[in-house]
N, C-alpha and C positions, 0 to 999 in steps of 0.2 A: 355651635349655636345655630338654630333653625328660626324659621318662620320669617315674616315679614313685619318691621317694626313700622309704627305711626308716630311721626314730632309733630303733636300740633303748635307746639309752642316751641318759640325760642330756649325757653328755661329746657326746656324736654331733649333737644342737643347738647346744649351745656352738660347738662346732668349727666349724660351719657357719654360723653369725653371725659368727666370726671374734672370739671371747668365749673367754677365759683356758678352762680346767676347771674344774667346782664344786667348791665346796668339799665338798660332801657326796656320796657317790655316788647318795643315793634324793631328795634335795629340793634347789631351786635355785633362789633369788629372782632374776631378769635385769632390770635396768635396761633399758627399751626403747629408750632414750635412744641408746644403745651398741651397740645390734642394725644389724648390715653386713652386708647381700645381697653375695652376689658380683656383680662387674662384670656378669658374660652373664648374670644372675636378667632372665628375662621374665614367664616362668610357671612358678611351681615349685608341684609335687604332692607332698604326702606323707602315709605312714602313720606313729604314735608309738606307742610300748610304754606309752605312763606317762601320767597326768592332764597337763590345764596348764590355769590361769587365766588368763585373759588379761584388765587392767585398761591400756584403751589410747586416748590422744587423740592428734587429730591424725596420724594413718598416712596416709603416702602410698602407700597400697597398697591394692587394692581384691580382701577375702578373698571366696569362694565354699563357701560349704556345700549342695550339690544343687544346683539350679539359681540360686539365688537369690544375687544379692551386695551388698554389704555396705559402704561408707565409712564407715572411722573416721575421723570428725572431731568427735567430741564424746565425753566420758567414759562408754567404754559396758564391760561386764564380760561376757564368755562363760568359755563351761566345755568343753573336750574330752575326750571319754574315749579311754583306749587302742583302735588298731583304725581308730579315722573316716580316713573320706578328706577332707582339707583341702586345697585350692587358693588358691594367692594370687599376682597379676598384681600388676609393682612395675610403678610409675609411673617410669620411665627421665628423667633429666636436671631431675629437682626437689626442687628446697632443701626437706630434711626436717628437718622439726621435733618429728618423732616424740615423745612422751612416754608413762610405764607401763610396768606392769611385769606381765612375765609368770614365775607360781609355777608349776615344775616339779613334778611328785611321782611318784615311781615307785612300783607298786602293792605291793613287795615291802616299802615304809615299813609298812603298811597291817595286813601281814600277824599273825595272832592279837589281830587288835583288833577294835573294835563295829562299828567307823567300813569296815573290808572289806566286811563285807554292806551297810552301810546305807548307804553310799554309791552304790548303784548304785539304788537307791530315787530320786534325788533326777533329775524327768524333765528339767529343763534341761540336762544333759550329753548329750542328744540333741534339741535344741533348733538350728535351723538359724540361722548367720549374722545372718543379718536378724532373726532375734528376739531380739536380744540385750538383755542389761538395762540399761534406759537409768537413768546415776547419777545423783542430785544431789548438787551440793557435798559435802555432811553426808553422804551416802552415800558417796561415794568416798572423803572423810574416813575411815571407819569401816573399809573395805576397804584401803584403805592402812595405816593401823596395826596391823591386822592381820597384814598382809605384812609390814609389819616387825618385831612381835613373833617371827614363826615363822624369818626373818632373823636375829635376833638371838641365837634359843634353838641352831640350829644351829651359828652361830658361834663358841659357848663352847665349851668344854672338855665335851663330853657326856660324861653320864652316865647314870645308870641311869633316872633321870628323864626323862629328854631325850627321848623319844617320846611317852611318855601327853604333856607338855605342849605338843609339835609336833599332836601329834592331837587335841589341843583345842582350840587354835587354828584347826586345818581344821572341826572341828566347828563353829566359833564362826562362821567364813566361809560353810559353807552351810545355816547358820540364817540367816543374816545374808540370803542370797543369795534364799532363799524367803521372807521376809520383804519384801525392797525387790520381788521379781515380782507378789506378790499386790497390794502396792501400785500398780505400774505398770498391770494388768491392771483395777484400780480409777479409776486416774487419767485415764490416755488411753480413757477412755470413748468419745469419737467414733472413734477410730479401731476398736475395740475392739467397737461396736457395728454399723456398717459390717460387718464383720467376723462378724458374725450374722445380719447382713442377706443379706448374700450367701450364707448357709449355707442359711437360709430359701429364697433363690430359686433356690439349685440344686439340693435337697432336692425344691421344687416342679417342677422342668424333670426331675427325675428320675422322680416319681411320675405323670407325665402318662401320659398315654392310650396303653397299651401298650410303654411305654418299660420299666415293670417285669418285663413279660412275656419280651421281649426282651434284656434286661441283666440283672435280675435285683435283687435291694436293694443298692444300694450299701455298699460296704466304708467303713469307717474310714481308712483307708489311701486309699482311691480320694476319698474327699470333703476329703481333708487336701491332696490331691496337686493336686486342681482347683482350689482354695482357697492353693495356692502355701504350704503352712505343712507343718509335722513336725507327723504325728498327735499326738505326746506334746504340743507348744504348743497345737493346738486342744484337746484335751483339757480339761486347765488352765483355757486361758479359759474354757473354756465352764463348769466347776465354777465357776469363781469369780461370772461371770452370772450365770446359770440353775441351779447346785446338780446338774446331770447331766453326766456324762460323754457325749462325741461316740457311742457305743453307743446311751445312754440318748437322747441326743436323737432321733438319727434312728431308734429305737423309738417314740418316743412321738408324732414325726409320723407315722408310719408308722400307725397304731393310731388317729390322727385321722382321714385318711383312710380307715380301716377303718370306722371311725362314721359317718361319710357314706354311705357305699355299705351299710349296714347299716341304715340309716334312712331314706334317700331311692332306695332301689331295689330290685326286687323279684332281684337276683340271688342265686343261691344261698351257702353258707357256702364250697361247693367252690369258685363261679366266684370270688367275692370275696377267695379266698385264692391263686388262681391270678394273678389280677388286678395282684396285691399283690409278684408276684416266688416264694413260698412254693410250692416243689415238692410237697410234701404238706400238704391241709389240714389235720391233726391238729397241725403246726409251729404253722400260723398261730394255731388254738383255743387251744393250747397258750400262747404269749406272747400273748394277746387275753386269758386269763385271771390271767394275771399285774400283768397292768396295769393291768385295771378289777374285778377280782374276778367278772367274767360270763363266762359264754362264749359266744361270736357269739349262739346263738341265743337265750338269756337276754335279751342286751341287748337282740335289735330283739323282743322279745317285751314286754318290759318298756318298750321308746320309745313302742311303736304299743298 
């Protein structure tokens, strides 16, 4: 099966699982248990109108976000906004044991509420695949009941109530959600560190001897991409490490480097800002004094 599919509706997944219609037009708890590829699903691509939560063990299907893909076989929780391009290759002719569940939400639930703006606040909804939030027990515990409070609330008889308590439950899910990644981001330390390491030695292979000149300071985007990660997940770690954003860091390498060549060599403020990638040295003075409270010349005045 080729091309790229569009759901603008919740009914438009169901359908395509081969899943009754929701019960609700804007929200829709899916048992993943019950989720049916068609027979010819090889590769299928698609764009969504609406959120979804995905809380999923054991998928015989290997998902791709950007380049990068992804085996569920352990309790892991992503987040999709309307818009992403999502890819996912079934595994053809193997006994699935799939379990989880994935919560629907259409952004039209949302609308004249807190949770519309603030919700595009929260950076794991562009968080790739592979960085998905790895659960524990008591974590998926916690996410699950959630899923089925919000289950449960649509299933009644709504009323006039029935959304502020659907939207506090969503609230509750990605407190919950930013909560269990700062933990992750804390806990898998070695990998997480590793992970810094390598940010260090490409920063370094970057700042080398004319590479700046020639390329220019690396982007945010450009050191996320080389680094296999979504700038928004580097980000993230790196606040949670080191207290700076991926800007802030490769600034303040940047600005080390600048201290070197300010103190161990006689080149000008022009050549050392040229040096450094900075089309204008007035740029380089400019963030050189943001950072140390000096400017170039100050400080090697003030070193020597």
């Amino acid at each position: 099966m080729t091309g790229t599919f569009r759901f603008h509706t919740l009914s438009d997944l169901h359908a395509y699982y081969g899943l009754p219609g929701p019960e609700h037009p804007m929200i829709s708890l899916i048992d993943y248990s019950k989720v049916k590829y068609p027979d010819d699903t090889g590769t299928l691509k698609w764009l969504q109108d609406f959120y979804m939560f995905a809380l999923k063990r054991n998928v015989q299907a290997k998902f791709n976000y950007g380049q990068q893909p992804y085996d569920f076989d352990s309790g892991v929780l992503s987040f999709f906004a309307p818009e992403q391009l999502l890819q996912v290759q079934i595994k053809p002719h193997v006994e699935i044991n799939q379990t989880g569940w994935l919560l629907l939400v259409h952004p039209d639930l949302l609308w004249n509420t807190s949770l519309a703006a603030q919700i595009k606040n929260y950076e794991f909804f562009h968080y790739k695949v592979n960085e998905a939030l790895f659960l524990s027990e008591k974590e998926e515990a916690v996410i699950a009941e959630i899923f089925r409070k919000i289950e449960k609330e649509y299933q009644s008889n709504m009323d006039r109530f029935s959304q502020s308590l659907i939207i506090n439950q969503l609230e509750y899910l990605l407190i919950y959600a930013d909560r269990f990644y700062n933990r992750q981001f804390l806990t898998r330390k070695i990998n997480n560190h590793q992970i810094l390491d390598k940010l260090e030695a490409l920063l370094q292979m970057h700042f080398a001897e004319d590479k700046l000149i020639d390329e220019g300071i690396p982007t945010v985007q450009q050191v996320a991409d080389e680094l296999h990660l979504s700038a928004n997940y580097l980000s993230t770690l790196l606040k949670v490490l080191t207290g700076q954003s991926t800007q802030q860091f490769i600034h303040n390498k940047l600005i080390e480097k600048a201290k070197q060549l300010l103190s161990a060599t006689n080149l000008s403020v022009s050549e050392i800002a040229y040096s450094l990638g900075f089309e204008h040295s007035q740029s380089f003075s400019k963030l050189f004094k943001s950072k140390t409270d000096f400017t170039p010349m100050e400080f090697r005045q003030a070193f020597n």
